[in-house]
N, C-alpha and C positions, 0 to 999 in steps of 0.2 A: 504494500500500500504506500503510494507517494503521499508527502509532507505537504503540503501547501504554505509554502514558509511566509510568502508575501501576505498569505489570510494571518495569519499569524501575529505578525507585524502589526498589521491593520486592528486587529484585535487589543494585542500588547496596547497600541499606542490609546485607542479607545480609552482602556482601563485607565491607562496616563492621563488624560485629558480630564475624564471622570472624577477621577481621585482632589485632582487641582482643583478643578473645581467646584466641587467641595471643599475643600479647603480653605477657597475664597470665601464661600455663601458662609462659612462657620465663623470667618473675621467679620462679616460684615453683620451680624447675628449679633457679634458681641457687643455690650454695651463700651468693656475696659478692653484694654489689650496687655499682654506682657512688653516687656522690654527685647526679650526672643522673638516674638511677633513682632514688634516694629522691624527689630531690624528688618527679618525677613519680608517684609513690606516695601522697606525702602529699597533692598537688593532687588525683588522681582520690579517695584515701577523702576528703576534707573536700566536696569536691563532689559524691564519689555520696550523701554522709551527708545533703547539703544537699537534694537533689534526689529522691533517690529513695529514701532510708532513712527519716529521720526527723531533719529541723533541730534539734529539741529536745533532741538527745543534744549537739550544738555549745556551746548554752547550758548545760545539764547539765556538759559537758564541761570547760568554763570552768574548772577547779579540774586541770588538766594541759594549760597553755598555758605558754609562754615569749615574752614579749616579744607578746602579741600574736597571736603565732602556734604553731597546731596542730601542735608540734614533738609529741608522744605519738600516733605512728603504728606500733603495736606490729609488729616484723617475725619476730622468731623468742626464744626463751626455753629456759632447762636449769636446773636444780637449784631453787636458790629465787628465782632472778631470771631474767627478761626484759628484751630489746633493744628499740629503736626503730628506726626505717630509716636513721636516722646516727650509729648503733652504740652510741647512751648506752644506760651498764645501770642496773637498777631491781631496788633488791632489793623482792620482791613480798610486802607483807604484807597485803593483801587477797584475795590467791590465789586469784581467783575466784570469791570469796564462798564460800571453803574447798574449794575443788575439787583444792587440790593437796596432798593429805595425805602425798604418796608422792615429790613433789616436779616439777618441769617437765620432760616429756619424759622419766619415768625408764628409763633403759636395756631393763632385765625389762616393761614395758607395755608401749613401743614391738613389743619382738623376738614377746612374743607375739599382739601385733594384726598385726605384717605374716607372721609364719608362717602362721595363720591366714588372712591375707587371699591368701596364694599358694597358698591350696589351696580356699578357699571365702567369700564376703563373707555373702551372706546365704542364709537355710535357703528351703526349701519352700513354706513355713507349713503342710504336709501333713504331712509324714512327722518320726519324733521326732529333736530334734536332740540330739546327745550333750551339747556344753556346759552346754545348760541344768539338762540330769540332773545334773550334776560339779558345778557352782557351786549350784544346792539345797541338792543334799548338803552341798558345804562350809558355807553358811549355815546350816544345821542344826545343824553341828556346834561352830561359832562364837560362834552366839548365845546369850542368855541361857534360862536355864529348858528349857522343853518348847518351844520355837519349831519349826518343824517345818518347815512348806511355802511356798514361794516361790513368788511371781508379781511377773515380771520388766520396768519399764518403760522411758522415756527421760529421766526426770526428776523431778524432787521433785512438782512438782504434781498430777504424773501420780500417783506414790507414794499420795500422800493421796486422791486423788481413789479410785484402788483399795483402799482401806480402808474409806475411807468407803460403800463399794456393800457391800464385803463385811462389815462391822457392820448393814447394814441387812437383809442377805438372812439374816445371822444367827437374830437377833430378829424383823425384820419388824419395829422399832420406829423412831419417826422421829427422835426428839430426841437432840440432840447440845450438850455442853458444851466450850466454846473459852475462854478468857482475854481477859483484856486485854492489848496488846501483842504478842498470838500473830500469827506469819507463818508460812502456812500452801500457799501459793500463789496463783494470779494467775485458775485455773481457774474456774468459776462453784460448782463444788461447794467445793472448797480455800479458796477465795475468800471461801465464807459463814465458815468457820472464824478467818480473816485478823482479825485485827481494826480496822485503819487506817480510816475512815472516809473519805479520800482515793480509796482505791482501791478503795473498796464503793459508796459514793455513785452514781455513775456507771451502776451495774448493778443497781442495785435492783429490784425483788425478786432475791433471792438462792435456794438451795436453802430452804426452808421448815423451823423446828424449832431453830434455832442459840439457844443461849443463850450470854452473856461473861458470864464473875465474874473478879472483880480475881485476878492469878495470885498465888500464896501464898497467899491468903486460903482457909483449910480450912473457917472456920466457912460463910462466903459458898457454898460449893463445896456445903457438908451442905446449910443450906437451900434450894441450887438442886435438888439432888437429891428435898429432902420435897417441895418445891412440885410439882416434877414429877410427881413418883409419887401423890399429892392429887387432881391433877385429870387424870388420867387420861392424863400425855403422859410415860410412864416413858421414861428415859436408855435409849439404846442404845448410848451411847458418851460415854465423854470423849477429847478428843485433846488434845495437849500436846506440846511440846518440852521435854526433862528441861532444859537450860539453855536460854531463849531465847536465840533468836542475832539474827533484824534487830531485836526489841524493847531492846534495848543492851545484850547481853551479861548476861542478869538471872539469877541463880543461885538455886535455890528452898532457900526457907527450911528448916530442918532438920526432918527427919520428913515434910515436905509430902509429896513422891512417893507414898510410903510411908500415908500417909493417905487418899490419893486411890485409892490400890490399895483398901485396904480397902473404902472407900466404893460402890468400883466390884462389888468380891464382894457386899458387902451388898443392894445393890440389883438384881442380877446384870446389870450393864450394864458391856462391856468397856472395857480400857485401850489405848487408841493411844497411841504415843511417836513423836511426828516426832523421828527423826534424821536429817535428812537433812541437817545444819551440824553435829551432834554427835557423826555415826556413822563411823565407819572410823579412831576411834585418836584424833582430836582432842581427846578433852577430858582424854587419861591411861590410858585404856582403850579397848577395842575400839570399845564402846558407852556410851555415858553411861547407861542404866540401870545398870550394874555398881557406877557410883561411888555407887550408893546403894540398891545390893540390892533393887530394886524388877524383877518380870518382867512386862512387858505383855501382853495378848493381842494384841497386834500391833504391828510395828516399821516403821518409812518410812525408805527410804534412797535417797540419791542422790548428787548431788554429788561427791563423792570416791569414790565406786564404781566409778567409772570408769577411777581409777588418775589422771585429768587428761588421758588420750588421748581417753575415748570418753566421748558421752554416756547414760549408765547409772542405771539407780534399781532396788528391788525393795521386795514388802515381805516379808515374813514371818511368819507367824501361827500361832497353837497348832492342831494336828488338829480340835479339837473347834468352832474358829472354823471354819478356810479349808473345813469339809467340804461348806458351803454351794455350795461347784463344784463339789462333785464329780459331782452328776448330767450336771451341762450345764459342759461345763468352758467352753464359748463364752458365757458368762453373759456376762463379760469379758474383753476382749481386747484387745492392741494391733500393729498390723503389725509394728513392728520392735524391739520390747520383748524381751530375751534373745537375742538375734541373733547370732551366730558371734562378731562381733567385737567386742562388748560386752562378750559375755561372756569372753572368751579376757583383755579388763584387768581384771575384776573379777577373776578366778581369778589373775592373775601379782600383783593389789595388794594382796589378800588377803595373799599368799605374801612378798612384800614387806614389809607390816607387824608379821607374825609374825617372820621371818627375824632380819630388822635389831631387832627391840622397840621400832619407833617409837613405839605407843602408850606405852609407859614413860617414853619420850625423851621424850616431847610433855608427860610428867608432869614431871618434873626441868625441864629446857628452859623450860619454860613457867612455871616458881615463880623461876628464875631470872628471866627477862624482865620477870615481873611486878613484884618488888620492885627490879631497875634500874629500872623505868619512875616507879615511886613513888617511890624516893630523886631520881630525873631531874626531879620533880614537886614536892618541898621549894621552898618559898619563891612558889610558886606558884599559891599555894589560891586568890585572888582571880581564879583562870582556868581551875582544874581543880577541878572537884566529885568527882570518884573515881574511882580504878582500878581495876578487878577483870576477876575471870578464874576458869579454870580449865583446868590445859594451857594450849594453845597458842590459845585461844581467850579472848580479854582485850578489853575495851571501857573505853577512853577517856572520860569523858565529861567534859565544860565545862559552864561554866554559861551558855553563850548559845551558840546554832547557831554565829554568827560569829567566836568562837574556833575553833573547831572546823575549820569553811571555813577559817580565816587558817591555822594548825596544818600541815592537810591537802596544802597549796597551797605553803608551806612548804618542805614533806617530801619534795612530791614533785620541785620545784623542786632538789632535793638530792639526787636520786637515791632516794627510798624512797616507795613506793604506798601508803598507806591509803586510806580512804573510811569516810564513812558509814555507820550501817546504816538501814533501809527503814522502819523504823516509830519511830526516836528520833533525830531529825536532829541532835539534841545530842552521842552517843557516836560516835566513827570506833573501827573495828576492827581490830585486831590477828592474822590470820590466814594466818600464814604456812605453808610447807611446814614438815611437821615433820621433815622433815630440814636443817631450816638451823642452819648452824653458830654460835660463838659467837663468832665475831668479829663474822656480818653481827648476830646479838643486838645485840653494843657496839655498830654503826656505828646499827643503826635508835636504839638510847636515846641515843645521844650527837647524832645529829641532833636529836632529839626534843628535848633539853636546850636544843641550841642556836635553833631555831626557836622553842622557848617564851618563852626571854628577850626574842627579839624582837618577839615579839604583844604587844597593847596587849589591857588588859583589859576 
């Protein structure tokens, strides 16, 4: 009788796979872990990251290392800070690139994604699901202006990317006005919008029609618009972030928004507002159109939509835009965009953000932080070029990337997370939950102090 050695293998390796993971499910089961478990925690991510994830994030990583080693093996997190697997805390001012507006873990998202999940995870995709009807409506009723109708994704790119189909089914027209400095997303359509030349390069050709004018620049803005309209490639859209957020934290000059509104009436080409960094309370308000009375015809949201449990985006747009679906509502779609338990944190962070008046907190909170960080920043100027912000959304910047790395590295070494943002390597961000207190406030400015003294300019 022959062996079948290959079935064999195939089997061995089975049992291997099995065994692991188990192994996993039984750490992740547990409330505590050992000191033996960490390690082997940090060994399996630093070697699955090596081998099968992507080694670049190790180098990338470099900036939440200790001694050498990959001591930043994130294991569990609650309010404004996160643990590691040998228990050091961090208070998080990075917050996942603003995803924890409502804070880590907050009690009301958790309770209504697992009610939710003991009675139902995901819908149909036939029959109508109640959630999505309930959270429209609240976005309806939340947002600015006439905003009306929701359509619900998994992510900011996604956001954008369903905007931009539904501006063009709009009009039927192709051309779109983006910024410089705009981050938009990573997607091919988002992507043309982006403006980094790093992360466009590589994918060239893009969606066809994008023009960039320097952001603030209104006069630049008008004659992108006459050119347009001249030779026959009229605007179907501008899109924009009312604050940049990877571009470093850039705040638009006064009246801008509000100019661009008009411009956009004038020529009848609509307003997109990415807020998917600026939406759900972060910058003082609900939505950063508010702080400057400006209504879009359509809104992008992500990130913190999700309450920090789930991942969540939608956009929302005036009746007289989104009616472009309404013949064919399958124009666009996404499998798990509005999903039970997507939507079950949007409707509890929602309700969270009103409750508590985080966005207000995140207003006060956020002017405090700001002008500690600046008085923190006296004597300093040969290594900080400027602070600014608004709410709880505030960007650092140096005058050389390498301060910034040194700063960063610092901070974190001390127990507090910043980073970077994606399109000005020069500014690290400020983005914390807006419900952190004011003591972790002092602790991040009074590190901040101390780490500065000690950079070399």
């Amino acid at each position: 009788m022959s062996i079948d050695f290959k079935q064999e293998t195939k089997s061995e390796q089975k049992q291997n796979v099995t065994s692991y993971i188990n192994k996993v499910l039984s750490l992740i089961e547990k409330e505590q872990i050992n000191q033996e478990e960490a390690a082997w925690i940090t060994k399996e991510t630093v070697d699955g990251f090596r081998e099968h994830v992507n080694p670049g994030f190790l180098e990338y990583r470099k900036t939440v290392t200790e001694g050498g080693q990959f001591a930043a093996v994130e294991w569990s997190d609650n309010g404004a800070c996160f643990k590691d697997v040998n228990g050091k805390e961090y208070v998080d001012c990075l917050g996942g690139f603003g995803i924890y507006n409502v804070g880590h873990r907050n009690p009301k998202v958790v309770k209504a994604v697992t009610d939710q999940l003991k009675r139902q995870a995901l819908h149909s995709q036939d029959l109508l699901d109640p959630l999505r009807a309930m959270l429209a409506k609240i976005l309806a009723d939340i947002t600015p202006g006439d905003l009306k109708y929701a359509f619900f994704t998994n992510s900011g790119t996604e956001s954008v990317e369903a905007a931009l189909k539904l501006a063009k089914m709009y009009s039927e027209r192709t051309t779109f006005i983006s910024t410089t400095r705009a981050f938009h997303g990573k997607s091919l359509g988002s992507l043309s919008g982006t403006a980094k030349g790093m992360f466009r390069k590589p994918f060239l050709p893009l969606i066809p029609g994008f023009r960039h004018v320097p952001f603030g620049d209104i006069d630049m803005m008008r004659k992108t618009f006459e050119v347009c309209a001249s030779v026959g490639e009229d605007v179907a859209a501008v899109i924009l972030e009312p604050i940049q957020g990877e571009g470093g934290i850039i705040l638009p000059p006064e009246n801008y928004l509000k100019q661009v509104r008009e411009l956009c009436d004038q020529y009848g080409s609509l307003l997109i507002f990415d807020e998917v960094q600026t939406g759900m309370g972060r910058t003082g308000k609900m939505f950063a159109a508010e702080l400057y009375n400006v209504v879009p015809d359509i809104i992008c949201l992500a990130k913190a939509f999700g309450g920090g449990v789930m991942p969540a985006g939608a956009i929302v747009a005036k009746e007289e835009v989104f009616k472009s679906w309404f013949p064919n509502p399958f124009m666009h779609t996404t499998t798990f965009g509005g999903n039970p338990l997507a939507c079950a944190a949007a409707i509890a962070t929602i309700g969270i953000l009103i409750e508590e008046n985080l966005p207000e907190r995140a207003g006060v909170v956020g002017e405090y932080f700001l002008n500690e960080l600046k008085e923190a920043a006296k004597g300093h100027e040969d290594k900080v070029q400027e602070i600014r912000g608004q709410g709880l959304m505030i960007g650092i910047e140096f005058h050389k990337d390498e301060i910034g790395y040194e700063v960063s590295k610092g901070m974190f070494d001390r127990g507090i997370l910043v980073a970077g943002t994606l399109i000005n390597s020069k500014t690290i961000r400020i983005e914390p939950a807006l419900t952190i207190s004011y003591e972790e406030v002092d602790k991040v400015v009074s590190t901040f102090k101390e780490v500065l003294a000690q950079v070399k300019a």
